[in-house]
Each structure stands twice: as structure tokens, then as C-alpha cells.
N, C-alpha and C positions, 0 to 999 in steps of 0.2 A: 193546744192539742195534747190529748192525754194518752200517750205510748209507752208500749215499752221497748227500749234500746239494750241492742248485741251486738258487740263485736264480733265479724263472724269470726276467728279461733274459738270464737266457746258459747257458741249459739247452736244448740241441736235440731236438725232439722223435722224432726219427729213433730216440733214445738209448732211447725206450722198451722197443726191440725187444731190449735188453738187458737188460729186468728182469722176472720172473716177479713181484714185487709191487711196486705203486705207491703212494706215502702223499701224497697232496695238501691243501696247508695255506693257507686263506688268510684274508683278515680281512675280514670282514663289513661294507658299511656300505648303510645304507638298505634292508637284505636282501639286498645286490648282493654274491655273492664274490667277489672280487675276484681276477681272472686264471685263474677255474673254464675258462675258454675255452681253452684248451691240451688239459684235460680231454673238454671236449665236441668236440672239432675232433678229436681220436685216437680218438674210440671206439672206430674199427674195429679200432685195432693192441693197444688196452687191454681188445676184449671176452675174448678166455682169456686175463686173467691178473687176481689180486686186485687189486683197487682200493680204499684206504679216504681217503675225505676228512675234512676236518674246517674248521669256521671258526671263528674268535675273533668275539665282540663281546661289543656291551651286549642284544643281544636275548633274553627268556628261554628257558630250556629246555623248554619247553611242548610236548606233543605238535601243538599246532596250528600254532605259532611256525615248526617244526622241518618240518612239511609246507609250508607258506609257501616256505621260504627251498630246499626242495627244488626244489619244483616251478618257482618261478622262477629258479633256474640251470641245474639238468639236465637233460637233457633224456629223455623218461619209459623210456627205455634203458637211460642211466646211472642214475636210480631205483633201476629192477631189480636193476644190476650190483653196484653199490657199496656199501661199508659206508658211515655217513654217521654226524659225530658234529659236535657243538654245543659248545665248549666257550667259557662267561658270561665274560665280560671285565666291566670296572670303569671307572665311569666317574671319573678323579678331576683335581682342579685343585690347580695352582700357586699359594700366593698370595703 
């Protein structure tokens, strides 16, 4: 697949009006994704074009889990809009 990748510190959101599809990716913690706000703060310029999110964590993939962590970052707009995917992270230690 041929994209192009931002870290979002230095990704301007203006740039969106350059892309017919958007993939936003971020990592989960306490069900918070992390930097989803870029997302929800553009909806207007992101509502005609695809949108799929996705987050990392340790939370499972549980249809209830997965409404949880919806509802508390998107806002019930982007619900609608967006593809939404969960992918499980691991939790592991150092010794």
C-alpha cells in the first residue's frame, strides 16, 4: 500500500483536504486514544471521505470492550463515519 505517514506532532490538519482516505492509529490507554482529537476536531473536512481508525492496547476485543472505547472518544458522528478496529497488544516485562 502506497501512503503517506505523520506523526501527528507535525502533521497539519489542513493536509487532510488532500486525501480521499484517512487511516488513524493510536494507542489506547485507560480506554483513552490517544491523539483521537485531531480526528474529532476535523470532522467537518473528514465527513466525505473514508475514515478507518484503529487502537493498540492490552484491552480485549470484546463487542462491549470495543463500544466502550467507541463511545468514549468519538463522538457519535464519527461512530457512524468510521471504520473502527481494535487491535490486542501485550502486556510484557523486563527482567
Amino acid at each position: 500500500m502506497e501512503a503517506d505517514l505523520f506523526a501527528q506532532d507535525s502533521f497539519d490538519a489542513k493536509k487532510f483536504h488532500s486525501y480521499e482516505c484517512v487511516v488513524f492509529g493510536g494507542s489506547l490507554y485507560a480506554s483513552e486514544l490517544i491523539g483521537i482529537n485531531v480526528i474529532n476536531e476535523n470532522f467537518e473536512t473528514l465527513r466525505n471521505k473514508k475514515v478507518v481508525l484503529f487502537s493498540v492496547g492490552a484491552s480485549p476485543a470484546r463487542p462491549e470492550v470495543l463500544e466502550e472505547i467507541k463511545l468514549k472518544n468519538l463522538t457519535p458522528e464519527m461512530i457512524c463515519h468510521a471504520e473502527f478496529h481494535h487491535l490486542r497488544g501485550a502486556l510484557t516485562s523486563i527482567n
